[in-house]
C-alpha positions in Angstrom: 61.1 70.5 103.7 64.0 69.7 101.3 67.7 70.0 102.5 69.8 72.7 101.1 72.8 71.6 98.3 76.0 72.4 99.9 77.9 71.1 96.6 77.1 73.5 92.7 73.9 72.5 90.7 75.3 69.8 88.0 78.3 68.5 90.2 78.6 65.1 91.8 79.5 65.7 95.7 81.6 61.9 94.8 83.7 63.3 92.1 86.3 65.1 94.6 89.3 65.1 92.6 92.9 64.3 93.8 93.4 68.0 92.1 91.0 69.5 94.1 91.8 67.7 97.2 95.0 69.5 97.2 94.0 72.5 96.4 91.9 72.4 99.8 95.4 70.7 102.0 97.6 74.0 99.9 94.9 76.5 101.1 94.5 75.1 104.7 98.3 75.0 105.5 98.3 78.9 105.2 96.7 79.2 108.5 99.8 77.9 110.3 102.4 79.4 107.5 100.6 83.1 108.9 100.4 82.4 112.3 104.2 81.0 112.1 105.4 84.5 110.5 103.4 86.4 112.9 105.0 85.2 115.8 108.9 85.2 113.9 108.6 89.2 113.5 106.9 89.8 116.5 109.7 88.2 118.1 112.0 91.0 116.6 110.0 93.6 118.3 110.3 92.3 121.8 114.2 91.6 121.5 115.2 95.1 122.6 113.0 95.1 125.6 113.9 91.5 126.6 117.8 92.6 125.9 117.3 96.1 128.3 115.3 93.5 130.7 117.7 90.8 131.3 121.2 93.2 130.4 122.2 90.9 127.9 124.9 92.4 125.8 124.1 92.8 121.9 126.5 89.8 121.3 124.5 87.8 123.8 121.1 89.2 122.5 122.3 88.4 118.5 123.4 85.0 119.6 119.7 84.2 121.2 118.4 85.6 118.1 120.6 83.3 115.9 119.6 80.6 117.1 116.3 81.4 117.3 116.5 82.1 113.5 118.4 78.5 113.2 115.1 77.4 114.7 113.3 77.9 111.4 115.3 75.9 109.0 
């Protein structure tokens, strides 16, 4: 029984490329980048309720939210 080829017919699985090795690192860091932005807007939704929750006023509420925002640079 012969193994499969994981790598195309006529390419040489040692000839990774610096181009293609960064192609792979750009395309994996857009797990976290979605994940990240996921949980920044979800955050926005659950402001009100955690404002109404803990009767923060909306100066307190867009203070925590400021800084939370602050958080991202």
């Amino acid at each position: 029984m012969v193994a499969a080829k994981l790598t195309p017919v006529g390419t040489d699985p040692r000839e990774i490329t610096l181009a293609r090795g960064l192609l792979v690192a750009f395309l994996l860091s857009f797990g976290p980048a979605v994940s990240n932005s996921f949980a920044r807007f979800a955050y926005a939704l659950i402001l009100p309720a955690m404002r109404s929750d803990r009767q923060w006023s909306y100066s307190q509420a867009g203070s925590i939210n400021t800084v939370n925002a602050f958080g991202y640079l």
